[in-house]
C-alpha positions in Angstrom: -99.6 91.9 175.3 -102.1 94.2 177.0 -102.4 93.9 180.8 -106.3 93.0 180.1 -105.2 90.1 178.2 -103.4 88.9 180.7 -106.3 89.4 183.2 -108.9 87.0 180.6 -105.9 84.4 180.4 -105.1 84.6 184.0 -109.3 84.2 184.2 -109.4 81.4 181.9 -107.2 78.9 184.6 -109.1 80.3 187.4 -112.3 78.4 185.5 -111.1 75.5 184.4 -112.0 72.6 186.8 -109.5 71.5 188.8 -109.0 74.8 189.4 -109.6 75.9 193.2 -108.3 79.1 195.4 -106.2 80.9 193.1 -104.2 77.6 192.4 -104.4 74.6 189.6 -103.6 71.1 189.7 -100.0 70.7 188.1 -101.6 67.4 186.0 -104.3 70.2 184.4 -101.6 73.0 184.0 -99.3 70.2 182.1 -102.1 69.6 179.3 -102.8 73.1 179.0 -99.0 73.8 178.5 -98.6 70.7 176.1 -101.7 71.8 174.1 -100.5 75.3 173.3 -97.1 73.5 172.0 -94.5 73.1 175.4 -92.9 69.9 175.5 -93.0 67.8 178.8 -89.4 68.7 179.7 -89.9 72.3 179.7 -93.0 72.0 181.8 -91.2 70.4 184.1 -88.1 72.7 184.1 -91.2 75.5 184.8 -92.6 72.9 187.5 -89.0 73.4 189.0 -89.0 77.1 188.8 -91.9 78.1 190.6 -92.9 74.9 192.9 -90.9 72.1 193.0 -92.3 69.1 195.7 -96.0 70.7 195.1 -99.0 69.0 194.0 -100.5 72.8 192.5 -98.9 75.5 191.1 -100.3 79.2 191.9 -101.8 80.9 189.4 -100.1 83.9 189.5 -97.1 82.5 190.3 -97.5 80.7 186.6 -98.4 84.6 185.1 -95.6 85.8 186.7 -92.8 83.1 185.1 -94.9 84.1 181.6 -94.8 87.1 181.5 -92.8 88.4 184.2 -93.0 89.8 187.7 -93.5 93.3 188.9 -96.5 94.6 187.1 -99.9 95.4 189.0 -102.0 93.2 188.7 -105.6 92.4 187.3 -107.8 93.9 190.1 -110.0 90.6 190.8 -106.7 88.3 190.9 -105.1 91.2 193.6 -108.1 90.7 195.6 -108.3 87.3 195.6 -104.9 87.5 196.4 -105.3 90.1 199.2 -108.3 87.6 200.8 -105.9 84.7 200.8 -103.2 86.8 202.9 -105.9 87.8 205.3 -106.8 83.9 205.6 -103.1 82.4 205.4 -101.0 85.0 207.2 -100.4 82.6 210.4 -99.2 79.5 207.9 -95.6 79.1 207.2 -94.2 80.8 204.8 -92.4 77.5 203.4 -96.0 76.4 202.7 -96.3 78.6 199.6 -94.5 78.9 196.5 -91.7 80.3 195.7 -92.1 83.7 193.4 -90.6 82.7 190.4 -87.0 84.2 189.8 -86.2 88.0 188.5 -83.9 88.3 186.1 -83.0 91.0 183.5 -84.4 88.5 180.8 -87.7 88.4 182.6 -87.9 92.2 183.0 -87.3 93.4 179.2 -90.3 90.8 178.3 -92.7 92.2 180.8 -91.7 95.8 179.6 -92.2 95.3 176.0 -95.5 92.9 177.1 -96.7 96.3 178.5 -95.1 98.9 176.6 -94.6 99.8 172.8 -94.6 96.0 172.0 -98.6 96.2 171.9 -98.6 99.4 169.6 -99.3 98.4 166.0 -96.6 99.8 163.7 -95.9 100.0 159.9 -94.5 96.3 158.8 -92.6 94.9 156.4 -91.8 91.5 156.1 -87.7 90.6 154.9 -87.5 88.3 151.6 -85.1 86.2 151.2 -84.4 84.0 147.5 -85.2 80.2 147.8 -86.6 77.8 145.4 -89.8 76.1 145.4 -88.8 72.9 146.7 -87.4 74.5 150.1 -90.5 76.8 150.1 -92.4 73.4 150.0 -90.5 71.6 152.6 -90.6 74.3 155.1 -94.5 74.7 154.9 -94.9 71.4 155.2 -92.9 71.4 158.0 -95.1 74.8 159.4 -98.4 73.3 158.6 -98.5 70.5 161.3 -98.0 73.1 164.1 -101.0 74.5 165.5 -99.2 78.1 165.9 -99.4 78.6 162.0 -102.6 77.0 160.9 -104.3 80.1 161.4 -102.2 82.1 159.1 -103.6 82.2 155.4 -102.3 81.8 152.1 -101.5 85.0 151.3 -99.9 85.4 154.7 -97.8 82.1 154.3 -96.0 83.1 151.3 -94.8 86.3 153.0 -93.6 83.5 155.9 -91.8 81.5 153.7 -89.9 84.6 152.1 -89.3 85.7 155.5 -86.7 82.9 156.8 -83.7 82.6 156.4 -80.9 80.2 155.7 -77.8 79.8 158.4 -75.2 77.2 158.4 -74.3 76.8 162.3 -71.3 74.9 163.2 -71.3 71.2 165.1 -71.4 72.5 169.2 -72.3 76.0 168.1 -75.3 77.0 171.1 -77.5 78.9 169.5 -80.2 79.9 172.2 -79.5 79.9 175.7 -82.5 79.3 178.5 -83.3 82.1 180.4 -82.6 84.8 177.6 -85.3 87.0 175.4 -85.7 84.9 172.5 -85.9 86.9 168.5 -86.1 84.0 166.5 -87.4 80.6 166.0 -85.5 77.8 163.8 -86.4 75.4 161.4 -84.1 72.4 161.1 -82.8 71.8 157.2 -80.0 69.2 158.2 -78.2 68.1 161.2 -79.2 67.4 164.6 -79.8 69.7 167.6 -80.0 68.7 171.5 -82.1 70.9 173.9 -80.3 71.0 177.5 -81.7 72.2 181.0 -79.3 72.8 184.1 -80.0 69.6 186.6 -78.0 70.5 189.7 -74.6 71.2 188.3 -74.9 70.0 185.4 -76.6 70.3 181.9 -78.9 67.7 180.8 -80.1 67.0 177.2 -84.1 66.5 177.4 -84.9 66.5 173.6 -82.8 65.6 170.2 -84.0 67.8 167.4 -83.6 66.4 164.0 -84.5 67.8 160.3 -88.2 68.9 159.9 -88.6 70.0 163.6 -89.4 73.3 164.8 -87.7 74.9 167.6 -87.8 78.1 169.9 -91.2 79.2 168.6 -92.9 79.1 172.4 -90.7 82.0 173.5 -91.9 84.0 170.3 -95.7 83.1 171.1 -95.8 83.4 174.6 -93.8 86.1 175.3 -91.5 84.4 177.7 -87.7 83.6 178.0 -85.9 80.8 176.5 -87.1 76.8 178.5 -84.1 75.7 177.3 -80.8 75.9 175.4 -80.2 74.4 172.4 -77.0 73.1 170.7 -75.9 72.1 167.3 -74.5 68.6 168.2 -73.7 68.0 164.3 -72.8 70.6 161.6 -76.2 71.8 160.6 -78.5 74.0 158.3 -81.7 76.1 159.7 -84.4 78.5 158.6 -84.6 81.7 160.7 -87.8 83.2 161.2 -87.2 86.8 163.0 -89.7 88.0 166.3 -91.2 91.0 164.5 -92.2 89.0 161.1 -93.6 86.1 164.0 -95.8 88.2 165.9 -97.4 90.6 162.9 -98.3 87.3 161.3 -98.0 84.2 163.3 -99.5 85.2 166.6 -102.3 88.1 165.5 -103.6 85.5 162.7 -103.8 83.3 166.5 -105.4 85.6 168.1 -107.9 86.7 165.9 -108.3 82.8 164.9 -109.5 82.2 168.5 -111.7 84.8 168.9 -113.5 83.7 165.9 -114.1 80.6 166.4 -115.3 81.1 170.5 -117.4 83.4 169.3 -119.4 80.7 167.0 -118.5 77.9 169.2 -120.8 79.4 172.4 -123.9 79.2 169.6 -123.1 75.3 169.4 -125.6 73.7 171.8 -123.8 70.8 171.9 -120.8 72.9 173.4 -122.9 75.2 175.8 -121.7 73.4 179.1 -118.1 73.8 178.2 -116.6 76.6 180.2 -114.3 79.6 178.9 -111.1 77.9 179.0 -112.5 74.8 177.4 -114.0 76.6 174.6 -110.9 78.2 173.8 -108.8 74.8 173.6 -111.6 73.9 171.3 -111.2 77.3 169.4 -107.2 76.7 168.6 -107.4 72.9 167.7 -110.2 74.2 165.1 -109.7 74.0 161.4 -111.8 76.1 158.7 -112.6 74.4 155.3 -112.9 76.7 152.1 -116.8 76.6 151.3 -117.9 73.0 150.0 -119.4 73.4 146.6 -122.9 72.2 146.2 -123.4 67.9 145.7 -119.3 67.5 147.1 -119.5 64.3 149.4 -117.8 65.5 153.0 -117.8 61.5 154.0 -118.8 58.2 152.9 -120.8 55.9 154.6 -118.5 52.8 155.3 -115.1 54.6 155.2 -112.9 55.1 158.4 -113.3 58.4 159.8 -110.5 60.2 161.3 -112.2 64.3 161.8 -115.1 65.3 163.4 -117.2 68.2 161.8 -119.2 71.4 162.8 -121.2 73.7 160.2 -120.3 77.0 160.1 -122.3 78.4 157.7 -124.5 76.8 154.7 -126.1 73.4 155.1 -125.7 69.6 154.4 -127.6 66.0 154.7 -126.9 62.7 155.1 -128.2 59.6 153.8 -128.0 56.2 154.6 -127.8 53.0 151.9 -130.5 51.1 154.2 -132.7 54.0 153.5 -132.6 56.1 150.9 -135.1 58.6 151.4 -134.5 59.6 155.4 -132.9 62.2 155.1 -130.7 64.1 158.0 -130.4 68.0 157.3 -127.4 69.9 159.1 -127.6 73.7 159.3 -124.7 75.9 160.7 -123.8 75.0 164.4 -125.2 71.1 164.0 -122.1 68.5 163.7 -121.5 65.0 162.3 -118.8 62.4 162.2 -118.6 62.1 166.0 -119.6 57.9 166.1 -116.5 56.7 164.2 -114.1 58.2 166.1 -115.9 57.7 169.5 -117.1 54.2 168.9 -114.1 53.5 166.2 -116.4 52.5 163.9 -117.0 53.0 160.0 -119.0 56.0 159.3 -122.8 55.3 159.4 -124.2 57.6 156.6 -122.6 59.9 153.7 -122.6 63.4 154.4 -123.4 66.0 151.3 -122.8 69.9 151.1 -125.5 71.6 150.0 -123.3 74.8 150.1 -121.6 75.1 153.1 -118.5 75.8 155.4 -117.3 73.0 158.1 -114.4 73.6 161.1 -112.9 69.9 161.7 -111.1 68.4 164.5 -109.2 65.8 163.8 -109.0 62.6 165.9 -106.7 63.2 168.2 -107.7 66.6 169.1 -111.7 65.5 169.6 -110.6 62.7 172.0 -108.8 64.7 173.9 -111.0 67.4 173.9 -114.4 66.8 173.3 -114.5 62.5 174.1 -115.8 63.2 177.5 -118.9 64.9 176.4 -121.4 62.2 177.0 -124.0 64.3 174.8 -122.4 63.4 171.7 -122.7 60.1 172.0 -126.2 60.1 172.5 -127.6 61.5 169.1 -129.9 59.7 167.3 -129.0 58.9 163.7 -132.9 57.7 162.0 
């Protein structure tokens, strides 16, 4: 990960709202964290690490637990941090955070963050032999995490050659917090419990069962291991290796994103979301395949449960009352907003006339888009 990369993510906290002096509220920082895929208990295991008792957590102090301290950093952060000293240097020192803790894990993740890691090099992708049924279950299993809904077809099939089967023994630990992590598991059988040290002891904050998906943050995000995790019962996983991830998992991410922000800045409706908003937006986003010509995208009187932006092509609605208004939608208009804001049926069916939508589905729009009081305010004729 480039050091100008971490610069625009390190500039997308700084503009998100509650956002103020160099520091963010730890209530913001949680959704953010939950949103790209951390459970609560490691956010609060990070809470731990680099302010305890505080109500904010530093910005840089939260780059430097990522992705490791020691590097230079962005020049406009450095000078904000330079003008803080200046401001702060008669406060006690107790009053600001603690740096967050070197250790030989964090080092080797900031070198490879800025060293050959980020050089692009000849790939190949292992295969290993599995029938069709586990290839099914472990993409279903893949296909409700955000991380891999960006990779395609052809892509996924190279995935699901790419794991691998091991049998782990009942109390086998088979990650341990704090260390570089090269693999993420999918669970087959068995159960696995995720522990954190509390004072002098370990404490089990989640119970991993088959079908869930475990150790993939330290793969995405570059950082060490939140947690360890144990096999509590003889159990079965799929291995996907670090290299295989990041080729495909995390570049299909990335490019994803930049996509979709790109188009999503020529939404009107979505001009007055800033930066950081626009990129939550950008991940939770999901492409259709074009809609043929005359394919109904919704029904008047169904329950709706996405919400839907053109990308490209066109499409109009009609309503049973009357027939012959017709609403047109070109690329960057949206519909399907009223049943999920109002919980209500849908008020008119939607027809492609050729076109491409990205979806959100409920959950995602309420928590991302609800508060926009302009989308409740179109007029439907």
């Amino acid at each position: 990960m480039s050091a100008d990369m971490k610069a625009n993510i390190q500039s997308l906290f700084a503009s998100a709202e509650s956002a103020k002096d160099g520091k963010i509220s730890k209530e913001e920082l949680e959704k953010v964290c939950c949103h790209l895929g951390m459970e609560k208990d490691e956010v609060m295991v990070m809470f731990n690490e680099i302010d305890k008792d505080g109500s904010d957590i530093c910005i840089s102090a939260f780059m430097d637990w990522v992705f490791g301290p020691g590097e230079e950093a962005p020049a406009a952060a450095k000078a904000e941090e330079e003008e803080e000293e200046e401001e702060d240097d008669v406060e006690d020192e107790l009053d600001e955070p603690p740096p967050a803790k070197s250790t030989g894990a964090r080092s080797s993740v900031s070198a490879e963050a800025y060293g050959n890691w980020n050089v692009k090099k000849a790939f190949e992708a292992p295969s290993y032999p599995k029938t069709d049924e586990q290839k099914k279950r472990i993409k279903d299993v893949l296909s409700g995490s955000f991380m891999f809904q960006a990779v395609d077809a052809k892509d996924f099939d190279v995935l699901l050659g790419a794991v691998k089967e091991e049998t782990v023994e009942a109390k086998k630990r088979i990650i341990n917090k704090g260390e570089d992590g090269d693999f993420m598991c999918i669970i087959e059988s068995g159960t696995f419990k995720c522990y954190v040290q509390d004072g002098e002891e370990e404490k089990c904050v989640k119970t991993c069962e088959p079908g869930d998906v475990f150790g993939e943050l330290a793969l995405m995000y570059n950082c060490p291991r939140a947690a360890s995790v144990e096999a509590d019962t003889e159990g079965t996983c799929w291995k996907l290796d670090r290299e295989t991830f990041n080729h495909i998992v995390r570049d299909a991410a990335q490019k994803k994103r930049e996509k979709f922000e790109g188009f999503l800045k020529q939404v009107p409706i979505l001009e007055k979301l800033n930066d950081y908003q626009r990129s939550q937006v950008a991940d939770a986003l999901q492409e259709s395949a074009e809609v043929a010509d005359g394919t109904v995208i919704v029904t008047e009187g169904e329950e709706g449960d996405k919400f839907y932006i053109v990308s490209d092509g066109a499409a109009e609605a009609v309503k049973k009352e009357s027939p012959d208004s017709v609403m047109s939608y070109k690329a960057g208009d949206y519909f399907g907003e009223l049943a999920l804001m109002k919980n209500q049926p849908r008020a008119a069916t939607v027809t492609s006339k050729g076109c491409k939508v990205l979806t959100l589905d409920r959950k995602s729009f309420n928590r991302l888009l609800g508060s926009v009081e302009e989308l409740g305010n179109k007029d439907y004729k």
